[in-house]
Residue frames as qw, qx, qy, qz and C-alpha x, y, z in Angstrom:
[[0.148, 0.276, 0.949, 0.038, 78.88, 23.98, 215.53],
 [0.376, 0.052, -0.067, -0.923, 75.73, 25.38, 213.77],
 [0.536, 0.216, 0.516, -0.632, 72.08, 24.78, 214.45],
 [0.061, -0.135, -0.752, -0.643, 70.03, 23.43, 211.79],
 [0.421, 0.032, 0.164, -0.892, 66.83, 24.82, 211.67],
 [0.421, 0.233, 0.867, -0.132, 63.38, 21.88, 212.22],
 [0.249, 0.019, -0.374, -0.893, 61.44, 21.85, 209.26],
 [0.439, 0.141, 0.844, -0.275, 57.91, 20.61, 209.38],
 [0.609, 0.545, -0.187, -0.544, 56.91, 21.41, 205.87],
 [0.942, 0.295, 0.163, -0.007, 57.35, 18.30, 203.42],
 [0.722, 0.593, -0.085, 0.346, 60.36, 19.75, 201.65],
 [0.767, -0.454, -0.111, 0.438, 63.50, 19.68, 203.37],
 [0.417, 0.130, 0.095, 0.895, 65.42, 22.71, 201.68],
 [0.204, -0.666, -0.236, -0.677, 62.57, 25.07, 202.84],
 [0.230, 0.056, -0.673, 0.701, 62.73, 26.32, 206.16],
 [0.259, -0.534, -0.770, -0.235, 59.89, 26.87, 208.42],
 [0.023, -0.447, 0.038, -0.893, 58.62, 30.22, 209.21],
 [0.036, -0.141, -0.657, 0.740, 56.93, 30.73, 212.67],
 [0.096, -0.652, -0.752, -0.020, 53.02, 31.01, 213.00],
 [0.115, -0.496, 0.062, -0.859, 52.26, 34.78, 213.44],
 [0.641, -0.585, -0.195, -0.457, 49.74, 33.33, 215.97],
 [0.849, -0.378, -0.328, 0.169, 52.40, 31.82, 218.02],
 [0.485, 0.241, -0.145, 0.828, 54.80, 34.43, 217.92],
 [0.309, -0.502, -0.046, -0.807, 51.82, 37.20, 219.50],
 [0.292, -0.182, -0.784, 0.516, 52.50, 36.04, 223.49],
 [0.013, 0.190, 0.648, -0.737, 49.92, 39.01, 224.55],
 [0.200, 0.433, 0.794, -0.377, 46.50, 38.59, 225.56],
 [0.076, 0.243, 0.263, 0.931, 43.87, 40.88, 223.74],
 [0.384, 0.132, 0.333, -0.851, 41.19, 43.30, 224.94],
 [0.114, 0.536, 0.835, 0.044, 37.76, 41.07, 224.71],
 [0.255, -0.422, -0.191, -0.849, 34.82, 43.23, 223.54],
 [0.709, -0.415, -0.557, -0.122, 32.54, 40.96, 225.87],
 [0.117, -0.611, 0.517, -0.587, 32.12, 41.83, 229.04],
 [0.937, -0.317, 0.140, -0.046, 31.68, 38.45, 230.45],
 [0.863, 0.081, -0.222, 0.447, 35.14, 37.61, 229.27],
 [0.224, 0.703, -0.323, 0.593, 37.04, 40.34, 230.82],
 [0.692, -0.083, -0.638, 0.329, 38.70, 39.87, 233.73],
 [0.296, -0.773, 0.051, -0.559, 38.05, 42.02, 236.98],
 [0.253, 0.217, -0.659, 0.674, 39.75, 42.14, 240.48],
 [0.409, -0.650, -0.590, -0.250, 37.18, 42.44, 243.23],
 [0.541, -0.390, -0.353, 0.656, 39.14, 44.19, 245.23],
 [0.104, -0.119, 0.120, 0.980, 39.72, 47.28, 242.97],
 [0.095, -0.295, -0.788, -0.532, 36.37, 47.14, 241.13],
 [0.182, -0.108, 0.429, -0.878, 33.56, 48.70, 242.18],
 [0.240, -0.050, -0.941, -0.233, 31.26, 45.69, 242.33],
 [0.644, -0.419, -0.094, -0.634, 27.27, 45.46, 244.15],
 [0.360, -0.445, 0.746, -0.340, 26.76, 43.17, 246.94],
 [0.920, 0.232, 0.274, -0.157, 24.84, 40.70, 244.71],
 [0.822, 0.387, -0.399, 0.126, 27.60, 40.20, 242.22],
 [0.028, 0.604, -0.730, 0.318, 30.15, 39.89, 245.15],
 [0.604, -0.165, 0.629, -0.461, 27.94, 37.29, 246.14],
 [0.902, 0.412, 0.008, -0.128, 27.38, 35.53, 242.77],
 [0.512, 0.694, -0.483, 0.152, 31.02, 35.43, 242.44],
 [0.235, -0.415, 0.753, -0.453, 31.42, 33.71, 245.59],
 [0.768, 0.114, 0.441, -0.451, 29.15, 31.63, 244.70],
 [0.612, 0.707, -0.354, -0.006, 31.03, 30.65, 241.39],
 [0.341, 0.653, -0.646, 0.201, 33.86, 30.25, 243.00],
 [0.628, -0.234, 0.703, -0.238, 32.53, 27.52, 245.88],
 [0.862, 0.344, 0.135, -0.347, 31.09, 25.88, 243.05],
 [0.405, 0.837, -0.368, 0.015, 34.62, 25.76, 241.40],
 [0.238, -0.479, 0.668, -0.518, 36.02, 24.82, 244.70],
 [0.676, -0.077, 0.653, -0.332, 33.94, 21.42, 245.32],
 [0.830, 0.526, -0.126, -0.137, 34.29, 20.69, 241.50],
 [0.476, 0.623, -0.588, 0.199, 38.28, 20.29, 242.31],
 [0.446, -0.561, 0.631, -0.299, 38.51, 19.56, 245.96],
 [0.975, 0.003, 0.169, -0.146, 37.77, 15.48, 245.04],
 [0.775, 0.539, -0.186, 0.272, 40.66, 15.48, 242.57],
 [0.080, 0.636, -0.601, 0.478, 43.01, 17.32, 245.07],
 [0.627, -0.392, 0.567, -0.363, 41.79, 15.28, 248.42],
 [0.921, 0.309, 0.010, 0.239, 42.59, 11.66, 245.62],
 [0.824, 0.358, -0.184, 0.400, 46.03, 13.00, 245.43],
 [0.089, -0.677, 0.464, -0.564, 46.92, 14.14, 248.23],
 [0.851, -0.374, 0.329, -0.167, 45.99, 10.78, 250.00],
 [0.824, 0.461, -0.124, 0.305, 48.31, 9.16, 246.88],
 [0.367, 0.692, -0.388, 0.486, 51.10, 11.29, 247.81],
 [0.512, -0.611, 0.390, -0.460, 50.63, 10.96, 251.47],
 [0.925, -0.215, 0.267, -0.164, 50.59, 7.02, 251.26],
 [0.789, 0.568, -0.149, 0.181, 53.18, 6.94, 248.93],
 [0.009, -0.794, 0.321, -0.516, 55.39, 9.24, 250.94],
 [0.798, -0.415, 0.198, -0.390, 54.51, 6.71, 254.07],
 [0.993, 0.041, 0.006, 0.113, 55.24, 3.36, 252.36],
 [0.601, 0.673, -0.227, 0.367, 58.86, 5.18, 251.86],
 [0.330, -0.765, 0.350, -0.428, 59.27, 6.17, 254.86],
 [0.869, -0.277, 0.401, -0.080, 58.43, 2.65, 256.66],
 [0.834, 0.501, -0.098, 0.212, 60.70, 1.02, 253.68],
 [0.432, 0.502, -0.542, 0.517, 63.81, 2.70, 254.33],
 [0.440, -0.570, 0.527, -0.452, 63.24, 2.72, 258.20],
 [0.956, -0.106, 0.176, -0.208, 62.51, -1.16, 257.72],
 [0.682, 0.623, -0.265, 0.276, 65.91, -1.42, 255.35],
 [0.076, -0.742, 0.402, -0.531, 67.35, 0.03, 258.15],
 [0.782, -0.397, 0.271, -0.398, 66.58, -2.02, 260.62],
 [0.913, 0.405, -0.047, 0.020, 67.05, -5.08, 258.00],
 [0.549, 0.617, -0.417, 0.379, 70.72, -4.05, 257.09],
 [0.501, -0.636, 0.332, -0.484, 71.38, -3.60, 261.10],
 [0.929, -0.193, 0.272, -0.162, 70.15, -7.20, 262.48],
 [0.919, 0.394, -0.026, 0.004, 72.43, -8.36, 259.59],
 [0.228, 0.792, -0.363, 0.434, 75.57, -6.28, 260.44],
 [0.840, -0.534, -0.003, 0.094, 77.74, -8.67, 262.79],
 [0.481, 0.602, -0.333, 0.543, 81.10, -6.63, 262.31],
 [0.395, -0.572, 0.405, -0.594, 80.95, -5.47, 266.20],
 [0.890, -0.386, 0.242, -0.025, 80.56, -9.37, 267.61],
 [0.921, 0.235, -0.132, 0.281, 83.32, -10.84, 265.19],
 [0.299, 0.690, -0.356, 0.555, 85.68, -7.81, 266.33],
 [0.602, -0.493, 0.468, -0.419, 84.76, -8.41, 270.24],
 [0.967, -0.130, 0.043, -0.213, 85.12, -11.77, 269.85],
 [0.688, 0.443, -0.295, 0.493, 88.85, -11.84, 267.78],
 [0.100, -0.651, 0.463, -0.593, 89.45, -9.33, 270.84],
 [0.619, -0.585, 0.436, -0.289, 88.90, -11.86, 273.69],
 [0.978, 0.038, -0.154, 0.135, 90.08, -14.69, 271.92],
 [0.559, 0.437, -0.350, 0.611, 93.62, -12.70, 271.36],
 [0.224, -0.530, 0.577, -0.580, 93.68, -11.68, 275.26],
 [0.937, -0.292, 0.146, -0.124, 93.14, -15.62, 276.17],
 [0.829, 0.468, -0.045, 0.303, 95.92, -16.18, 273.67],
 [0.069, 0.868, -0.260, 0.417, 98.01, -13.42, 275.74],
 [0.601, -0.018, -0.641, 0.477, 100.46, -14.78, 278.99],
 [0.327, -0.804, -0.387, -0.312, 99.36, -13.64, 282.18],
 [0.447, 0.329, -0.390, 0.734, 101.33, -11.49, 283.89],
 [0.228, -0.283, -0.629, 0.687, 100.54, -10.03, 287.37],
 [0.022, -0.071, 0.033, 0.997, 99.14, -7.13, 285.89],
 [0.511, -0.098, -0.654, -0.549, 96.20, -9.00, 284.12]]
């Protein structure tokens, strides 16, 4: 079985050639030195920017926490109502389940239904 290649040009007997710009997966060196990225661990860094950068990052931090602490109650109640569901199902199917009296019962009818011998 062969592939056929997607075209997304107009004409259908031309094939479409990759993007150079999608094909180039790695990053490049920024001149800027605000965009470069920087460990704080390795870096040798003052105590004011270790402190601006902590400061950044609460800021960062209380911009998301609303969105995470919204879906994490979602998931939690969601997670909940499932729970109680099947444990209620459970229950449900249970009460309904009367295989155990009809068998005890067929049993004592069929020992009334038996002769009574000494043993009995």
């Amino acid at each position: 079985m062969q592939r056929k290649l997607v075209t997304l040009s107009n004409d259908r007997n031309q094939p479409c050639t990759p993007c150079p710009k999608m094909a180039d997966k790695t990053p490049k060196e920024s001149s800027a030195p605000y965009a470069t990225r920087i460990d704080p661990m390795k870096a040798e860094l003052s105590n004011e920017h270790i402190h601006f950068i902590r400061q950044v990052e609460l800021q960062q931090w209380k911009k998301r926490v609303g969105t995470l602490r919204t879906r994490n109650v979602l998931t939690g109640l969601t997670i909940g109502a499932l729970v109680v569901g099947i444990y209620g199902y459970t229950f449900y199917s249970v009460s309904q389940e009367r295989i155990m009296d009809d068998l005890d019962q067929e049993a004592n009818l069929a020992r009334l239904r038996e002769p009574k011998t000494g043993a009995n």
